[in-house]
N, C-alpha and C positions, 0 to 999 in steps of 0.2 A: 658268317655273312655270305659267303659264296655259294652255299648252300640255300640260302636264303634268294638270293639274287639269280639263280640258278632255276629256283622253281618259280620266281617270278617272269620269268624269260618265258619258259614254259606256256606257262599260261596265258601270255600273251599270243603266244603263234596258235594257241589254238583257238581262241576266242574273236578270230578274225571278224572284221564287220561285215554283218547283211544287210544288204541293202531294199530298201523296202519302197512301196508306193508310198508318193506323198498324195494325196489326196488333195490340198491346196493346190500344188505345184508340181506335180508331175516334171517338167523338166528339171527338177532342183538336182543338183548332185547331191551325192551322199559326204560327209562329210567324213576328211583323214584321221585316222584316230589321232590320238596326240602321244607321240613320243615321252618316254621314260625320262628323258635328258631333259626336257621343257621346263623350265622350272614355273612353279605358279606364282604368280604375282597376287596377295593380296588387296581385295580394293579396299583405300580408306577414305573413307568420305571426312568432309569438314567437320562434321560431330565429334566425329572420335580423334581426330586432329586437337581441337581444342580443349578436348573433356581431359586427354593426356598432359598438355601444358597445362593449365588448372592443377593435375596433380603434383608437376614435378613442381610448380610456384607454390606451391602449400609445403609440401616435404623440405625443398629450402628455406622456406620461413621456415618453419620447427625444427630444422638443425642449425639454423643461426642464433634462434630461441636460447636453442640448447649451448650451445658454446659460449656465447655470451652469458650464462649464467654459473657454468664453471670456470670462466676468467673472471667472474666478479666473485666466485667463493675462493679461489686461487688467489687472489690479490688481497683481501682481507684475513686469508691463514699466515700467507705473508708477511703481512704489516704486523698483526701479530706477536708472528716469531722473532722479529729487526726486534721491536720494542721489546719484548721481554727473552733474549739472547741472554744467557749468564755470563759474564765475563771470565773467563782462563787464567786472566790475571793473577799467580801466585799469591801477591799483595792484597788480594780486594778484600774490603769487610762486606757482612751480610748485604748490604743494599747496593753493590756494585762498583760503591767508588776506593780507590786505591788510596795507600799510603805513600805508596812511591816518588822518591826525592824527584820533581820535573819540574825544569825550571821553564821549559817551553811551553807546559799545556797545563791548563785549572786558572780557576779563578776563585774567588774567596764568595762564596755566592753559594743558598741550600743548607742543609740544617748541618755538616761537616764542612772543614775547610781541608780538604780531602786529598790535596796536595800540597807542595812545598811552593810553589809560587803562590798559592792563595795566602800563606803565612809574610809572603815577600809584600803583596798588594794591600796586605792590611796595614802591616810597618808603613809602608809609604804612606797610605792616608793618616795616619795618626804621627805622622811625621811632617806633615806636608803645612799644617799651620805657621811653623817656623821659618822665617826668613833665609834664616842661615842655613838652613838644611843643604845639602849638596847631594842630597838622593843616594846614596850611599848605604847599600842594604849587602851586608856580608856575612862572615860564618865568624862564630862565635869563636871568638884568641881569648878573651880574658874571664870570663865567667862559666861556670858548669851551670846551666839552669834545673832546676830538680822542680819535680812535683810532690804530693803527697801520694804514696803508692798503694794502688789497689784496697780502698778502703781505711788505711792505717793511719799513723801522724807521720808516719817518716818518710822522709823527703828521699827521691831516688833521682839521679839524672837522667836528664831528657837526652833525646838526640835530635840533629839536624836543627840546633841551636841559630837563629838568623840575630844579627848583633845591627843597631844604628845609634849614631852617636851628634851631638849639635857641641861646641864649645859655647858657652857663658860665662856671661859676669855675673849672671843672678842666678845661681842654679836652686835657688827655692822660688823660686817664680819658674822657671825654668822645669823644675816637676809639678809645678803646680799644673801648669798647661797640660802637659804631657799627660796628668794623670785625670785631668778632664775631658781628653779626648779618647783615653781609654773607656772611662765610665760611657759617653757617647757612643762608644763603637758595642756596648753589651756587655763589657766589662763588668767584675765588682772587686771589690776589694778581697784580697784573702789571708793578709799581716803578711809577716815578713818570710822570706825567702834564705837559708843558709846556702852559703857559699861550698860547695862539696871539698876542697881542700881545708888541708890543715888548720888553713886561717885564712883568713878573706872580710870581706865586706857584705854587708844583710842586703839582699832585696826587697825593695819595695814589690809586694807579687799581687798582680790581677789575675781574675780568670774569666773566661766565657763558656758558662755550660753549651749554648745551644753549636758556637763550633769545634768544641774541645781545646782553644788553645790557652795557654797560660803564658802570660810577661810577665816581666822583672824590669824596674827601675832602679838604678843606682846613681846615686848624687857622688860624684868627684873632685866636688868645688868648682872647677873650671871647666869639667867634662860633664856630661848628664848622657848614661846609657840606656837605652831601651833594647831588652832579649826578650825574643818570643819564639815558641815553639809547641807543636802540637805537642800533647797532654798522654804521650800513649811513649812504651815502652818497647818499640817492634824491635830494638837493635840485642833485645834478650830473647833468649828462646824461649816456649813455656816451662821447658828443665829448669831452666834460671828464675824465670818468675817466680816459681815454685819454691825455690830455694829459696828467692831472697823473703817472699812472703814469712816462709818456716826459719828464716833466723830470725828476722823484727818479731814475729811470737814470742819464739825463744827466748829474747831479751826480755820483753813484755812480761813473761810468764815468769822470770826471776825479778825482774826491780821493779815492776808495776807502773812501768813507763815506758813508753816505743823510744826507739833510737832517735835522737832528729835528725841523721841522717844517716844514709848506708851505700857505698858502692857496692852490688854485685859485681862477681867476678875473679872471686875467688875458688883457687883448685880444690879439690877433696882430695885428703891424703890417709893413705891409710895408715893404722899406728900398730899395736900389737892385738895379738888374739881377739880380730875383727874390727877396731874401734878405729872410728875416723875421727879426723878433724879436719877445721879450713878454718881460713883468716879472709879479714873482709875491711875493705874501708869502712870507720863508723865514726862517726863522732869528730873527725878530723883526726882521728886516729887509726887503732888498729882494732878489731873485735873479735875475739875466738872465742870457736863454738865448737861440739865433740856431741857425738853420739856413740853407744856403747857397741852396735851392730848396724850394716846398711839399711835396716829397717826399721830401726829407731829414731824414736822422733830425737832433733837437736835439743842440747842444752847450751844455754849460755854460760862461757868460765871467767872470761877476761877483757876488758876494753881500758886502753891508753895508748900514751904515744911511746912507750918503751914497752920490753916483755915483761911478763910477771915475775913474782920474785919464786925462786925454785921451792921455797916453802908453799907457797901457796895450790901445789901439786901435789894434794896433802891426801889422796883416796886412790887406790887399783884402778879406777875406770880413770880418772887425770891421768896417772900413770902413765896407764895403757895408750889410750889417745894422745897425749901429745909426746910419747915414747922418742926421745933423740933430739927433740927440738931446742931451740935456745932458750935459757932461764938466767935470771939475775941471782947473786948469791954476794954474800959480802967478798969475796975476788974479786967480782966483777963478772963477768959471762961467766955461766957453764951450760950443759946439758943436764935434759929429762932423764932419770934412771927409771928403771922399775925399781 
């Protein structure tokens, strides 16, 4: 640049101005050149004044165009994604809604009754025709409610059991109502309900496909109960499903009839040279079942309310499987030998 500005200088001292006749004007002077420093002033007339603003009012219209149509494709990606968000929820089934015990949030409303307060709001309405009612919706003290489990006949128990109760003088009137306001509520009828202990009383048992849940009625003469609870088994794992599925086979496949009832939740033990066993509530009883290796399907051996009798451990694979366990014999107790 100084090189540049350098030979501009230059050229300037040598290019001085001549002065010349004016032929109009002869006394005109001649006119100062104009310094290097002078800056030139553009002229802009009112044309190009206006024809400027004209553009800059066009280019902000078309980037307000613009913006405004990525906040409206913005807001509807948006809404969107709010409405189909999957929920985190541990508990949730396929369509979003949860199992989960809440006694604060749900309502019995939608093709599930998807939480435990909606199982509490159904109680009350189908409770609510009765005078005497005193709103009194609690957790199951005196009944195990069972379903029929996973396609089978036998009854397995439920959980998160909700219990409400009316005293009467007429408790066949008294289930009479009761059981016509179930029918009302979607209800049908599904015969009777076993009691999962030892011994107990039959429930009268309804069900409701469309929100999964199933009641029981029980007549106490003076007392009349209504148990309801959702129709699903979530306090088992699917290992346990599994299991109790393949021991009601089990049975099935030896006496050609399901258990009518079974508690899961019994241990695997191992016995000799690979063979397991477990015991399991069944029947108001006990039920044991053995397989020859952990890969083996169960077999059914024994069901009552005492152990078997030590004869009846009459093959190497009984043997082996129930190897040390208690047996009946004319003593009285002994143990499994090989």
């Amino acid at each position: 640049m100084e090189d540049q500005n350098s030979f501009n200088q230059q050229a300037g001292a040598n290019d001085a101005p001549v002065q010349q006749d004016n032929p109009l004007n002869a006394s005109a002077s001649v006119s100062e050149p104009m310094s290097e420093s002078t800056p030139v002033v553009p002229v802009v007339t009112s044309a190009t004044t206006d024809s400027s603003i004209k553009k800059i009012k066009i280019l902000a219209i078309v980037l307000g165009a613009l913006a405004l149509i990525f906040a409206v494709i913005a807001l509807f990606f948006g809404i969107s994604y709010v409405g189909n968000k999957p929920t985190n929820n541990p508990n949730a089934n396929n369509n979003g809604s949860t199992t989960t015990p809440d006694e604060n949030n749900g309502t019995a409303t939608g093709s599930t009754v998807s939480e435990y307060k909606g199982v509490r709001d159904l109680m009350t309405n189908i409770m609510s025709s009765f005078d005497n009612f005193g709103g009194e919706i609690r957790g199951d003290n005196m009944f195990d409610l069972s379903y029929k489990f996973d396609g089978t006949e036998t009854f397995v128990p439920l959980e998160n059991v909700l219990e409400a109760s009316i005293s009467t003088s007429n408790a066949g009137n008294t289930v009479s109502v009761m059981s016509a306001n179930l029918v009302d509520a979607g209800f049908s009828a599904i015969g009777e309900i076993p009691f999962m202990g030892s011994a107990g009383p039959i429930l009268e048992g309804y069900y409701n496909a469309n929100i999964n849940v199933v009641c029981g009625i029980f007549d106490d003469n003076t007392e009349v109960y209504l148990d309801c609870a959702e129709a699903n088994w979530s306090w088992l794992t699917d290992e346990e499903k599994t299991l109790a599925k393949s021991l009601i086979m089990a049975y099935y496949n030896k006496t050609g009839e399901y258990p009518i009832k079974l508690h899961p939740g019994g241990k695997i033990i191992d016995g000799a040279d690979s063979h397991q066993r477990i015991t399991v509530g069944m029947n108001g009883g006990r039920g044991e079942f053995y397989r020859v290796s952990p890969t083996a399907e169960w077999q059914f051996f024994y069901g009552g309310q005492d152990y078997a009798s030590c004869s009846e451990y009459n093959t190497e694979d009984l043997k082996k499987a129930f190897f040390g366990t208690t047996c009946r014999d004319d003593s009285g107790e002994s143990t499994v030998h090989l």
